[in-house]
N, C-alpha and C positions, 0 to 999 in steps of 0.2 A: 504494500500500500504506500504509496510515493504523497507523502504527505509534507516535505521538506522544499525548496525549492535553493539553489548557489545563483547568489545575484541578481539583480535586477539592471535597468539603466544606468542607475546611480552608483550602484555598487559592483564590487568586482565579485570575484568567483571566490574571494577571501570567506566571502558574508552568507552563512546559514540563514536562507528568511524561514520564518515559520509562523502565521498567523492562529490568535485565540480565537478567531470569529469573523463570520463577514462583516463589510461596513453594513449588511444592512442586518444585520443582528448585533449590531455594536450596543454594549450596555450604556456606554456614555451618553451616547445618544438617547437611549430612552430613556435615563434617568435626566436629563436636561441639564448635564453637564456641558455637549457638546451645541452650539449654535449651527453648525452646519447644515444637518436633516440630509435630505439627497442631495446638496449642491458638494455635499462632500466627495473630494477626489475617488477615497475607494468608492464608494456607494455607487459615484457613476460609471468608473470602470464596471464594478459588476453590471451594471445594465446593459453596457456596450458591448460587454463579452460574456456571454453565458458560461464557456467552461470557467472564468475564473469565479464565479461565484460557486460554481458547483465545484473548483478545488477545495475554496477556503467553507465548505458547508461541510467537504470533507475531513480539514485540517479541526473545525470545530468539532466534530464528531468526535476523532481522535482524541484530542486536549480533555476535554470531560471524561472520558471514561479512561483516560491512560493512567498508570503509575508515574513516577518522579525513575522509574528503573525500564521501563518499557519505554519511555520518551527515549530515554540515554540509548537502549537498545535500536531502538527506531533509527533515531542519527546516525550511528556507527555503522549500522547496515546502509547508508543511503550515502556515504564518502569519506573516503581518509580524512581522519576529523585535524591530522597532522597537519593538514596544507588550509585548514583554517583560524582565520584571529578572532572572527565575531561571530555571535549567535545575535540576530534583530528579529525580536519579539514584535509582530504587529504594522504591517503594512497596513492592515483593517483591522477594526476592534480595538477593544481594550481589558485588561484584567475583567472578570468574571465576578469578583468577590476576594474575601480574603484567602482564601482555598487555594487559589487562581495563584496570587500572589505568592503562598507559601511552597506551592508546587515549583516556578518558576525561579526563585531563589535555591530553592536545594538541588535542581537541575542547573541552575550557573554554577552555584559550590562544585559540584563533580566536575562537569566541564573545565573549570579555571585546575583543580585539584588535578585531571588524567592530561589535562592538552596545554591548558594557559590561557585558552577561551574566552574575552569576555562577551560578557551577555548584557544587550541593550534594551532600550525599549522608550516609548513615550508615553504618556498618561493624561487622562481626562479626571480620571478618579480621587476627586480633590478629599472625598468624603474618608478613604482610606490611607492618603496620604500623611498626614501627620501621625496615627497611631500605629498603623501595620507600614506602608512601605516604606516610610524615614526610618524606622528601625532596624532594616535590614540594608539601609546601603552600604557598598562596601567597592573597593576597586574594581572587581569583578561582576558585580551586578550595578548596573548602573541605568538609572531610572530617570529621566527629562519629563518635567511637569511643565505638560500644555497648558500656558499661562499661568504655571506658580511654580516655586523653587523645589525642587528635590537635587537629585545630582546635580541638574543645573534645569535653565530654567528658557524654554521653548516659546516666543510668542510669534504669534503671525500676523501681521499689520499691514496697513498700507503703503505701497513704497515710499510716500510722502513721509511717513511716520521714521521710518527708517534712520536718518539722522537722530536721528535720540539713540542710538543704540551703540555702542563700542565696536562690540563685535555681528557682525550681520553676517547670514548665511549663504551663502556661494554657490549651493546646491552642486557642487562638484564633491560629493561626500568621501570618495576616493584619495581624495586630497587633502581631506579635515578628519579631526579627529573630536571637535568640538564636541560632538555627542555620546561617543563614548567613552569618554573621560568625567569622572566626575570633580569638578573643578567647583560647583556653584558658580557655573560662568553664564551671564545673562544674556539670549541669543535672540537676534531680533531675521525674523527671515518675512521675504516679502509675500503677500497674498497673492496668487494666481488665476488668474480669471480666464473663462471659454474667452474663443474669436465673437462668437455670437453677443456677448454681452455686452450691453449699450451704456446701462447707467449703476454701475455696480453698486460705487456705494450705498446705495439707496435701497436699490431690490437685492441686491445679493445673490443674483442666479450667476453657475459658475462658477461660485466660489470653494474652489481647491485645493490644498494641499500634498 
């Protein structure tokens, strides 16, 4: 069951993705953590592309009923885990719950513990962030709070807005390591709109990540 996926655009063949959920079963989203709804990048991709929501319905399936040792298992059958640096948590979705959270941490521990691995990821989940996942950060697990501080700290703005920001996002993520490092560095990256959208600030159709 090929539940893993080495790279994307942005990332080289270094980078393990493995999503908790599609964007359109995202929990942040229905808890109304997330402002996005369907203007969100994953959510439209899955629209656009039927198999990728029926991989990550797959990858959901698996995350819930797996172990923290069947996950480890799963990996290691799917590539020399030798010729990778990252595990990134979540192209779509977000943690589950605190379950979600504690599964995912003891699965970095291993990783960082047999290979050197670290394991990323980004978050909406403000409501578990100060009690369960500030408690577990650590070099190797490293956690970017969308719009508030944990490892460091994620906002997406307007490119107007941008100048307020030291460090802004490059989206050449091959080249940066801002995110998985946890530094408490404050990262300002620009919003990305469709061709089709006319008046964004205002309707917000398009709106990306």
């Amino acid at each position: 069951m090929k539940v893993f996926s080495l790279g994307n655009t942005k990332l080289s063949r270094k980078f393990v993705i493995f999503n908790m959920s599609p964007g359109h079963n995202c929990i942040s989203n229905a808890l109304g953590f997330c402002s996005l709804g369907n203007n969100c990048y994953a959510r439209r991709t899955e629209r656009l592309t039927k198999h990728t929501l029926t991989a990550r319905e797959r990858q959901e399936k698996f995350w819930l009923s797996c172990t923290v040792d069947e996950f480890i298992d799963e990996l290691e059958a799917f590539t020399n885990l030798g010729n990778v640096l990252f595990l990134r948590f979540n192209e779509a979705g977000d943690f589950n719950g605190v379950a979600g959270v504690s599964k995912a941490f003891h699965i970095a521990r291993i990783l960082w513990d047999k290979y050197g691995i670290i394991t990323y990821t980004y978050t909406k989940r403000v409501d578990l962030s100060e009690n369960v996942i500030s408690r577990l950060l650590c070099s190797y697990f490293v956690i970017n709070g969308s719009g508030h501080m944990l490892s460091n700290q994620f906002d997406l703005v307007y490119p107007d807005e941008l100048k307020e920001y030291e460090n802004v996002c490059s989206g050449k993520c091959d080249e940066c390591l801002w995110c998985m490092i946890g530094t408490g560095r404050l990262i300002g990256a620009p919003i990305r709109f469709s061709h089709s959208q006319e008046n964004h600030k205002t309707k917000m159709n398009g709106y990306v990540y």
